[in-house]
C-alpha positions as CSV (number, residue, x, y, z in Angstrom):
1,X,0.0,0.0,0.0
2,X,1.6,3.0,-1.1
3,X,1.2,5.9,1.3
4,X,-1.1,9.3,0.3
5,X,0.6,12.7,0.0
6,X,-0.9,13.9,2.9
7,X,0.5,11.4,5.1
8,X,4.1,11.1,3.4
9,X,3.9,15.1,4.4
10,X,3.3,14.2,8.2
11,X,6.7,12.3,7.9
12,X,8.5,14.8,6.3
13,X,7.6,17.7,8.7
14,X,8.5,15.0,11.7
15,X,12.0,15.1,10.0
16,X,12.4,18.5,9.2
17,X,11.5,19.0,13.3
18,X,13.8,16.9,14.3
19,X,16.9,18.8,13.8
20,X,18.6,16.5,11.0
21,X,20.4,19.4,9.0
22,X,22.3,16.8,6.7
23,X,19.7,17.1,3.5
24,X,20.5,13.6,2.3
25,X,20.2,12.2,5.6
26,X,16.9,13.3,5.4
27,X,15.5,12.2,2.5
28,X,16.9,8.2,3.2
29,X,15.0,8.7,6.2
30,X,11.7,9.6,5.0
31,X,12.3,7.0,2.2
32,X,12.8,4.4,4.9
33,X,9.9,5.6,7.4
34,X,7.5,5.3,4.5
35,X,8.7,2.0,3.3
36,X,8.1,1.1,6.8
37,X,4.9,2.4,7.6
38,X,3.9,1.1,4.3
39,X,4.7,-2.3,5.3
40,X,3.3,-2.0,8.6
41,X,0.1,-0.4,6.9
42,X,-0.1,-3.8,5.2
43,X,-0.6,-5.5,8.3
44,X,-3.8,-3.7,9.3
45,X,-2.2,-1.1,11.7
46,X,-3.2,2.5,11.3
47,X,-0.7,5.3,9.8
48,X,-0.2,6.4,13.3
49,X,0.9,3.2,15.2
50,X,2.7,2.1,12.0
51,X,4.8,5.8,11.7
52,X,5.0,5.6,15.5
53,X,6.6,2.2,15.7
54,X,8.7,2.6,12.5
55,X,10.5,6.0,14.4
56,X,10.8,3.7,17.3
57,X,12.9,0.8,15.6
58,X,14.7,3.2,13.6
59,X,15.2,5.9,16.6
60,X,15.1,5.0,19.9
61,X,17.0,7.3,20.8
62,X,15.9,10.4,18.9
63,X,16.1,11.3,15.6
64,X,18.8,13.2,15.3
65,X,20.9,10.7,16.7
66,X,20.9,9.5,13.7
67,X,22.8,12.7,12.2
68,X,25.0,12.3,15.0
69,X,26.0,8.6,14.4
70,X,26.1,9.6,11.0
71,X,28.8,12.2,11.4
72,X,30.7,10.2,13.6
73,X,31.0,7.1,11.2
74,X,31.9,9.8,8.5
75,X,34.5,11.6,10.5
76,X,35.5,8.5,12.6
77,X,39.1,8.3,11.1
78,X,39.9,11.9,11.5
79,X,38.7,11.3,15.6
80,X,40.5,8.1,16.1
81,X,43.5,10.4,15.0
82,X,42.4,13.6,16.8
83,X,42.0,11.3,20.0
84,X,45.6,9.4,19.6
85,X,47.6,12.9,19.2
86,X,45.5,14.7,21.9
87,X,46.4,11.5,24.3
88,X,49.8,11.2,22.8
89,X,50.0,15.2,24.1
90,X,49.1,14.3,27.7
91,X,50.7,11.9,27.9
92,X,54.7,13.6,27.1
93,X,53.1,16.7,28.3
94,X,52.7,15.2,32.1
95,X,56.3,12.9,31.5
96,X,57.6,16.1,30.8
97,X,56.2,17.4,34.4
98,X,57.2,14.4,36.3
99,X,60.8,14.5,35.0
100,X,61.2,18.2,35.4
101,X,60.2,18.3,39.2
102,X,62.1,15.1,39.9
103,X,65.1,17.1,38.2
104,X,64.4,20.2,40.1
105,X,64.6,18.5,43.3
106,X,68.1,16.4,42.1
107,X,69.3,20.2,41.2
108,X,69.9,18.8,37.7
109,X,70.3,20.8,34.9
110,X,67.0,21.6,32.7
111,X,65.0,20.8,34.9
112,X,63.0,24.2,35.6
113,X,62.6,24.3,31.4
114,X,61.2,20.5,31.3
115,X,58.7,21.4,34.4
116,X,57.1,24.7,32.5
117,X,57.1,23.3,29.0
118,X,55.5,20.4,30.1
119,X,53.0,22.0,32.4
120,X,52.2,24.8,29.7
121,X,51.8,21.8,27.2
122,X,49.2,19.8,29.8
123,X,47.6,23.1,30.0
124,X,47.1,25.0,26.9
125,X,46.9,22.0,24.9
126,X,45.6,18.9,26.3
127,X,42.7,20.2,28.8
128,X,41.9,22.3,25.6
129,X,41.3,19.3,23.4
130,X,39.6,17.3,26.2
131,X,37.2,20.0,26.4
132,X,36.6,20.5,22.5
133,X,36.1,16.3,22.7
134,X,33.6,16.8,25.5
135,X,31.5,19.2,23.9
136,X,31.6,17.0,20.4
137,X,30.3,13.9,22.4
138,X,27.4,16.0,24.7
139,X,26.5,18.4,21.8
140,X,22.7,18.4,23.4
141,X,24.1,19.4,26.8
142,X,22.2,22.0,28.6
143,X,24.0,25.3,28.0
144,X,24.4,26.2,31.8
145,X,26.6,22.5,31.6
146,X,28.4,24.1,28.8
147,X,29.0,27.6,30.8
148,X,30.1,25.6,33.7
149,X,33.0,23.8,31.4
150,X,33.9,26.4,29.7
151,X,33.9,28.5,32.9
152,X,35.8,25.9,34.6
153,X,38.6,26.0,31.8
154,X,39.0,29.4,31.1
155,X,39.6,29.6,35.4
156,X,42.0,26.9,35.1
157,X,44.3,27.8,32.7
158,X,44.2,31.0,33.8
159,X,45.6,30.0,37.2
160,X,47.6,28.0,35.4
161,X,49.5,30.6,33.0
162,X,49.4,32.9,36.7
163,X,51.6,30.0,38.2
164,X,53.9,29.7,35.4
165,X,54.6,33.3,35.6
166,X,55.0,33.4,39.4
167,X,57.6,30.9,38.3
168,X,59.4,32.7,35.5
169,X,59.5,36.1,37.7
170,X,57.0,37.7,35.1
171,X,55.2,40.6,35.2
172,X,51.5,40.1,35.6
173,X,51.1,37.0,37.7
174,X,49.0,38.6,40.6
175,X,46.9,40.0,38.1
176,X,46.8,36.5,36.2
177,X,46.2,34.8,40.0
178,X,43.8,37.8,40.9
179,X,41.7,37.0,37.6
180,X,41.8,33.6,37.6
181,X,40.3,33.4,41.0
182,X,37.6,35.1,40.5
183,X,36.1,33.7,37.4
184,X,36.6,30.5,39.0
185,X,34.6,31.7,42.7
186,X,32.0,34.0,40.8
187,X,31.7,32.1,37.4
188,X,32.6,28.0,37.8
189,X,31.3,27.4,41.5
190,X,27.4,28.9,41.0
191,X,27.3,27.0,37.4
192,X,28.7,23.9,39.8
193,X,26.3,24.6,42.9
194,X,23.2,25.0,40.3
195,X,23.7,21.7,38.5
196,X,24.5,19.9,42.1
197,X,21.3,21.1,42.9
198,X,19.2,20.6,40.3
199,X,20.5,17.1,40.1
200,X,19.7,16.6,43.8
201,X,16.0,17.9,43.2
202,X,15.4,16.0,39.8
């Protein structure tokens, strides 16, 4: 039983709602929901169980999961190698650390140089690229989750950079510190607080 105009338009506008963006995407879904709900039709059910349970088996999850799983299988060899170099960075970025404080405290030469690379490393690349992961994988968080992360970064690497400074005898580090400190009190902890509570109430 071939589906009437009307009804293939119900579909389409379910799709278009859904937030699939990716055009193609779109139209092999509507293709397959109607060859579904055609099927289903068949069987005696009415358009609206039969649309109802094809969206189920094909999306239980959402629709636009779909686009997401979609992207991901497309993109999936450039994130496998986005995901081994940002590890690969953490992972000489914090040798880098341990050597250069195990260094400092043997008084050996370079050790001062292999502590701040490495921390700036951990720092301004590697919490970066854990946080741009993050965000790739929760793309349907709540924005006050994503204030609190970004927030939370911007605090931290502020900090950070005000440490490094205070190391390097450079000017600005109180300001840095000063800075730092208060984004992270006035700007990280109530986005922190909030979500603790709502999570507590919910």
């Amino acid at each position: 039983m071939k589906l009437a105009d009307h009804q293939i338009d119900v579909i389409r506008k379910k799709i278009d709602q859904s937030g699939i963006e990716i055009q193609t995407l779109k139209d092999d879904v509507i293709d397959h929901l109607c060859c579904v709900a055609e099927s289903k039709i068949e069987r005696g059910k009415s358009f609206e169980v039969a649309l109802s349970e094809a969206l189920h088996e094909l999306a239980p999850d959402g629709l636009y999961e779909i686009q997401r799983e979609t992207i991901f299988l497309l993109n999936s060899a450039k994130i496998i190698l986005m995901k081994k170099i940002m590890y690969l960075i953490g992972l000489v970025t914090t040798i880098s650390m341990s050597i250069g404080w195990t260094f400092r405290i043997l008084n050996w030469a370079g050790g001062s140089e292999l502590l701040i690379y490495g921390f700036l490393g951990f720092v301004l690349l590697f919490i970066p690229m854990v946080a741009i992961n993050y965000f790739k994988v929760n793309l349907q968080s709540a924005l006050s989750e994503k204030l609190r992360i970004i927030l939370g970064l911007s605090s931290g690497i502020i900090v950070a950079m005000a440490i490094v400074f205070k190391f390097m005898h450079l000017p600005g580090a109180d300001q840095l510190l000063l800075g730092g400190t208060l984004l992270f009190s006035f700007g990280f902890l109530p986005f922190l607080f909030f979500s603790m509570y709502k999570k507590s109430i919910s």
